[in-house]
C-alpha positions as CSV (number, residue, x, y, z in Angstrom):
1,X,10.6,0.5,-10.4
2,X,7.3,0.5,-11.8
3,X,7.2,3.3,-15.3
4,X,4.9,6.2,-14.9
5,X,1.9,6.1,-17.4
6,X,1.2,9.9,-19.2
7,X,-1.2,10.1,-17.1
8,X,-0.1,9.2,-14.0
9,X,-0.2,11.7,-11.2
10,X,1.7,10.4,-8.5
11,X,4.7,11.9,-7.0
12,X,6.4,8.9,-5.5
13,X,7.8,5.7,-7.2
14,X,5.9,2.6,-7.4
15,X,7.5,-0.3,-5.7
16,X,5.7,-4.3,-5.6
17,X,3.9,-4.9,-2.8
18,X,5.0,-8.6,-2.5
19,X,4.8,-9.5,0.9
20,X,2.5,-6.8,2.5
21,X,-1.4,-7.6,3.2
22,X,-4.0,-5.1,4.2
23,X,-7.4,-5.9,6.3
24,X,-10.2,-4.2,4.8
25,X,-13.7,-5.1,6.4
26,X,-12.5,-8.4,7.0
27,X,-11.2,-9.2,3.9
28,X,-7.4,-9.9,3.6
29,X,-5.9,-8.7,0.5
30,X,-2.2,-8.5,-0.9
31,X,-1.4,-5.3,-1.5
32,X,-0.3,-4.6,-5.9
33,X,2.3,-1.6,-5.6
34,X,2.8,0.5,-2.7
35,X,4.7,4.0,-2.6
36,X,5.2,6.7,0.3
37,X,1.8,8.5,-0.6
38,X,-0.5,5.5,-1.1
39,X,-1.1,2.0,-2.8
40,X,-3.2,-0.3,-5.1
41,X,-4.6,-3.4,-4.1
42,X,-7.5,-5.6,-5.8
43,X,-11.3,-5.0,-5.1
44,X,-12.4,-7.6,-2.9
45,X,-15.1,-9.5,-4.5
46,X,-18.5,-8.2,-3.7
47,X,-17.5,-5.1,-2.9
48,X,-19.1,-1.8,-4.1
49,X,-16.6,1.3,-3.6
50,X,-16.9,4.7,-5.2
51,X,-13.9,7.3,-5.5
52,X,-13.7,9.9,-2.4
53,X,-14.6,7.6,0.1
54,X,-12.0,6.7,2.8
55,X,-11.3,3.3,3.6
56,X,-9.9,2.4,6.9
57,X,-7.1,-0.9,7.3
58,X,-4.8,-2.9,9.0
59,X,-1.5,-3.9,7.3
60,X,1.3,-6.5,8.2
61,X,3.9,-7.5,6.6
62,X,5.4,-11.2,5.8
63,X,9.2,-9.9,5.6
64,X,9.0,-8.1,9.2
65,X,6.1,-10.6,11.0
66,X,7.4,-9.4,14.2
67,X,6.0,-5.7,13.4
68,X,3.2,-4.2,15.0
69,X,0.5,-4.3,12.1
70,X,-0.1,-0.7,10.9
71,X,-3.6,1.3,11.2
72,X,-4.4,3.5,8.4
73,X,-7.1,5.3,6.1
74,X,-6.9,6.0,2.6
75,X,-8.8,8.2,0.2
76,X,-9.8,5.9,-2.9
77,X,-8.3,8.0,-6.0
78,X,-8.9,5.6,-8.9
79,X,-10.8,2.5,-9.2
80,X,-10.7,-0.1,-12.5
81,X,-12.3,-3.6,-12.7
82,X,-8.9,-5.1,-11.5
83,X,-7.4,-2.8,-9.3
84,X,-8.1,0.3,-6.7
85,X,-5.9,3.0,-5.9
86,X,-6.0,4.8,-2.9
87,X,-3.9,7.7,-1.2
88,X,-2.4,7.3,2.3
89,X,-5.0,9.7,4.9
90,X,-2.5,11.4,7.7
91,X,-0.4,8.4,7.9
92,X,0.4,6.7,10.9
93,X,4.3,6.5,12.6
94,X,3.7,2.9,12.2
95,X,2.3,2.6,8.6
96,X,5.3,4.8,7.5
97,X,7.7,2.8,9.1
98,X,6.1,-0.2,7.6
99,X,6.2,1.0,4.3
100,X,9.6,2.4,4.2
101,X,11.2,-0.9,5.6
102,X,9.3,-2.8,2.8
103,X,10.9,-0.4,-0.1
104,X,14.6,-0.1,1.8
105,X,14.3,-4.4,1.7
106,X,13.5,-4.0,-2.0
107,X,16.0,-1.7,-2.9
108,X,19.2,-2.7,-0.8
109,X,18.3,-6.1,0.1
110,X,19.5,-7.3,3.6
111,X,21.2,-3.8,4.1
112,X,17.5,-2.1,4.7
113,X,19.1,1.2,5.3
114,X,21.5,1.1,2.6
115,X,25.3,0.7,4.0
């Protein structure tokens, strides 16, 4: 787990995103941290982006590559010159199931559900 800085308003622990990838306007980029409610993932070079505006993606996963890659939007929440955060928009069946697959791996290993 990831420690929370003072300032840090998220609800839900940060877990690595080793592994999972996100499509962003062409662009594949490897996602930083990931948690239930959103992620961070680096700027793409080039691009401009501004907090408020809602990004829409595609993300797959090397761990489970015979998942259906997950469609989602995400409101940007915090931007720095090395990294963006965003919050998960309405999330998808798909990009939940995705993500909570990825965290069960990291925490129990090959027992993804725990037993």
């Amino acid at each position: 787990m990831i420690k929370k800085t003072s300032n840090d308003r998220r609800f839900d622990d940060r877990h690595p995103g080793t592994g999972l990838v996100i499509r962003v306007e062409g662009a594949d980029i490897e996602v930083l941290d990931i948690s239930i409610g959103g992620m961070k993932f680096p700027l793409p070079p080039g691009r401009r982006t501004w907090k408020g505006e809602v990004l829409e993606f595609e993300m797959a996963s090397s761990h489970f590559p015979d998942m259906r890659k997950a469609k989602g939007k995400a409101d940007i929440r915090a931007i720095t010159p090395n990294w963006v955060a965003v919050q998960f928009v309405r999330p998808s069946y798909d990009l939940m199931k995705m993500v909570s697959r990825h965290v069960a791996t990291l925490l129990w290993g090959d027992r993804p559900y725990g037993y």
